[in-house]
N, C-alpha and C positions, 0 to 999 in steps of 0.2 A: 359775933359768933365765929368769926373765919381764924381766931387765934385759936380753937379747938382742933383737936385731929380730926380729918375728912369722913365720912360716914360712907360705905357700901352702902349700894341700895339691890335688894332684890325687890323688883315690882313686876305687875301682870294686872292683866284683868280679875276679876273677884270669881274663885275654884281654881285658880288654875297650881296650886299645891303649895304656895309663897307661905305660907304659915306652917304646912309640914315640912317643909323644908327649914326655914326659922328654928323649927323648933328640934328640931336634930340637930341643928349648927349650933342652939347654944348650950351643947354638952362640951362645947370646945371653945366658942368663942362668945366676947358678949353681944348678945344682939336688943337692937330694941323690938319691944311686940309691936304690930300693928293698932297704931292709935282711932283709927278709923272705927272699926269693929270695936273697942272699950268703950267710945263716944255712942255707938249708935246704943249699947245695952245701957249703958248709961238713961238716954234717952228715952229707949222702952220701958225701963223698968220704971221711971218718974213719969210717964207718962206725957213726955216732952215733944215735939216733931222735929228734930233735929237731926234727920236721918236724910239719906240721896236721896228718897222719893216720897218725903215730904219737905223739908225746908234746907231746900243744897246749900240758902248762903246761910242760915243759921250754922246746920252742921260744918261747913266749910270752919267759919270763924273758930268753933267748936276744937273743929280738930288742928287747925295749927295754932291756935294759941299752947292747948296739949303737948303736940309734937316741938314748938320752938322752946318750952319747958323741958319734954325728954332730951332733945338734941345736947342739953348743957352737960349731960351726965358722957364724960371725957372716956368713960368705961367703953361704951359700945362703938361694935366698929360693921353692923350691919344693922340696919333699919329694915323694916317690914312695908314699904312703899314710901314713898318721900312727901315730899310740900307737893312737889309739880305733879302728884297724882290728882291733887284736887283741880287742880288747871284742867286738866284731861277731864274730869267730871263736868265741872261747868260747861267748858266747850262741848258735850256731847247733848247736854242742855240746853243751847243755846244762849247761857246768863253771863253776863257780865264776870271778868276778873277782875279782881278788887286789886288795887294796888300793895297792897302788903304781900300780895303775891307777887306780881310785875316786878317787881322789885327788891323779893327777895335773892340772898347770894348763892345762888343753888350750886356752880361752879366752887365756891368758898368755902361750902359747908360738905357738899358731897362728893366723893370721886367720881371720876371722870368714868369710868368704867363701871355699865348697870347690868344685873344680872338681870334679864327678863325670861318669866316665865308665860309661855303662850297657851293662848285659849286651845283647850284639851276637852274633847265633847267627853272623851271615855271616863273623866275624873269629875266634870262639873256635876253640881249639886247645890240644889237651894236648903236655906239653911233660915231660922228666924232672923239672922243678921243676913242671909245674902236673898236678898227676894227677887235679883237683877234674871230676866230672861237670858239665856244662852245668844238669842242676836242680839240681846244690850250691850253682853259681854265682848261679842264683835268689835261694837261701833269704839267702847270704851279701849279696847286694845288699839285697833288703829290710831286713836286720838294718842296714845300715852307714846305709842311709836313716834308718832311727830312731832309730839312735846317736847321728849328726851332729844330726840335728834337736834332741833331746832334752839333747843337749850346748849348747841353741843357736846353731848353723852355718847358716849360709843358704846354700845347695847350688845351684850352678851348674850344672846338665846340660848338656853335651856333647852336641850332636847326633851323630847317628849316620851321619858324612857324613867325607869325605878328609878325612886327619892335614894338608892345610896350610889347611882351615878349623877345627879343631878350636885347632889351632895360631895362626893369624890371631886368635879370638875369646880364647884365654889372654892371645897380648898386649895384645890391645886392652884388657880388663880390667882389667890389669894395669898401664897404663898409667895411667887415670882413677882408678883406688885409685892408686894412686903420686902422681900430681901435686896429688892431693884431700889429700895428706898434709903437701904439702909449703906448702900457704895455710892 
């Protein structure tokens, strides 16, 4: 996979705007959607447990097989949370990581540079795909912090301010990595 162009990652815990954001960036750019949330409706509507809180390794498996199927498509160049989100799930779980995690090329596949978006009480909202508590969201941000870092990702927070500066500063970024690529 690491002969494809590197993927942006913008991640956060679940409400904190990562899909309204997404979804205004791809009037401009190509992003991939969040495969997490397709898997869970997936799963409701078959009437499957394949969801965070009922079967984490089912859904785990679920969603990167998904996601290492999206990643191939050489168009998109921001993803909607990455592989090492699910690392973060599991650990806040307590469950085992499976090796095709441990072992995947997160360095290879992703830039090194993450945008993250931080837990936001005035924006969060449960949703039939988000049923996570506002302190589950806590615990899972902390975990995703240590992941990336630990993964060595240099983590870009996202102020806690309107989707067209959170938006403004992805481009801008986005742009000075890009043309720093190209000299």
């Amino acid at each position: 996979m690491h002969n494809l162009q590197k993927k942006y990652i913008i991640t956060g815990a679940p409400g904190t705007g990562k899909t309204t954001l997404i979804n205004l960036l791809k009037e401009t750019i190509p992003c991939m959607d969040e495969i997490s949330r397709k898997v869970i409706i997936d799963e409701q509507k078959n009437n499957r447990n394949g969801t965070p809180w009922e079967d984490i390794c089912r859904f785990t498996n679920l969603v990167f097989n998904a996601t290492t199927k999206e990643l191939l498509n050489t168009n998109t160049i921001i993803c909607d949370r990455s592989l090492l989100d699910l690392e973060a799930y599991l650990t806040v779980e307590n469950r085992p990581i499976p090796n095709y995690l441990k072992t995947f090329p997160y360095l290879e596949t992703y830039h090194k540079e993450v945008f993250f978006t931080p837990t936001w009480f005035d924006i969060y909202c449960q949703d039939e795909q988000r049923l996570q508590e506002f302190d589950y969201c806590l615990k899972l941000e902390k975990s995703l912090l240590e992941l990336y870092k630990n993964k060595g990702f240099e983590i870009i927070i996202l102020p806690k301010t309107k989707l067209s500066e959170r938006y403004k500063l992805v481009l801008s970024k986005l742009s000075v990595s890009l043309s720093m690529k190209k000299h």
